[in-house]
N, C-alpha and C positions, 0 to 999 in steps of 0.2 A: 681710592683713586676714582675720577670721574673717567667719563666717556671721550673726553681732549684730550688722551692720553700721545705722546708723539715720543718716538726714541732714533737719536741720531745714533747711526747701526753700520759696525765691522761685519759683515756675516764670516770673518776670517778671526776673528777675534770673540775666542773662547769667553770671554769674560760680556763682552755684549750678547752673545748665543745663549748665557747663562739667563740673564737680563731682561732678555725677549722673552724666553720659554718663563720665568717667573710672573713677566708679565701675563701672559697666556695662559697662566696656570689658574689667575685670578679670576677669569672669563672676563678679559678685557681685551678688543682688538683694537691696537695702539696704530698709530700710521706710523708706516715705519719708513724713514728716511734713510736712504743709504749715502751718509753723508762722502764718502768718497767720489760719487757718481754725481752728486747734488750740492754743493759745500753750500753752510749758511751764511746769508747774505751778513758784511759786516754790520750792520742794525743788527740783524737776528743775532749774532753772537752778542752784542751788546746786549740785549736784552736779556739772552741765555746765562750770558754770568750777572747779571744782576739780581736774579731768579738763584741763580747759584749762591749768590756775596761772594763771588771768587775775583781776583784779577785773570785777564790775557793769560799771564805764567803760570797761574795755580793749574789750569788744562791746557797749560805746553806739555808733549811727551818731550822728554830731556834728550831721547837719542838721535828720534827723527827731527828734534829742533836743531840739532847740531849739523846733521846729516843735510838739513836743509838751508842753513846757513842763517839762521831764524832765530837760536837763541839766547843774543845778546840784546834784544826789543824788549818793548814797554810798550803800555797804552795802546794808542789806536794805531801805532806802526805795527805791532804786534797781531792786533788784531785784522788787521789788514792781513795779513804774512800768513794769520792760521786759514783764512778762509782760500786761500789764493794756494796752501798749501795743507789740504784739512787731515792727510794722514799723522800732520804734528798733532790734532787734535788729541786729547783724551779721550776715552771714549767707555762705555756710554754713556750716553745725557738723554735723560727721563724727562719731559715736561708735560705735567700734569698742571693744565690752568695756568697759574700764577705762580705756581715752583717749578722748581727745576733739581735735580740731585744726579750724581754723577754715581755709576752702578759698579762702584769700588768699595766695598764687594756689591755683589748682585742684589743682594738681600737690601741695602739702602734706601732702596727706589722705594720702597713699601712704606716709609715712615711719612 
């Protein structure tokens, strides 16, 4: 990992807390976005699962997509909907540079 490092960040969510502190274990201080407080701009998502090769739905969370009324979308409707509503986000997302990896498990982000 380089010094670009960015993590869209739960500090409520055990698995991001995991994620951060792995990163910080590395002697890496990553900017950390508390994407609940900040959601990314639909570009940014775009670009973020491209970085991924994920679709919209691959970091839909299934409960709060439902919960929010969000998880019968596709495409840029979808993606519209995560930003507008970012607790459906998966979460976390690591970007380093020109990747991106989702810290399910935590240990991922390293690769």
């Amino acid at each position: 990992m380089n010094m670009m490092v960015r993590i869209y960040h739960n500090p409520r969510c055990s698995k991001s807390r995991q994620t951060l502190a792995l990163i910080e274990e590395q002697g890496i201080t990553p900017d950390v976005i508390q994407y609940l407080d900040t959601p990314p701009t639909p570009q940014e998502l775009k670009e973020i699962l491209g970085m991924l090769g994920m679709a919209p739905e691959d970091i839909l969370r299934k409960k709060e997509g439902k919960e929010e009324g969000i998880a019968d979308l596709r495409g840029d409707a979808l993606i519209g909907a995560l930003c507008a509503h970012p607790r459906a986000i998966e979460r976390p997302i690591v970007v380093n540079g020109h990747k991106a990896a989702l810290g399910r498990p935590p240990e991922s982000v390293l690769e």
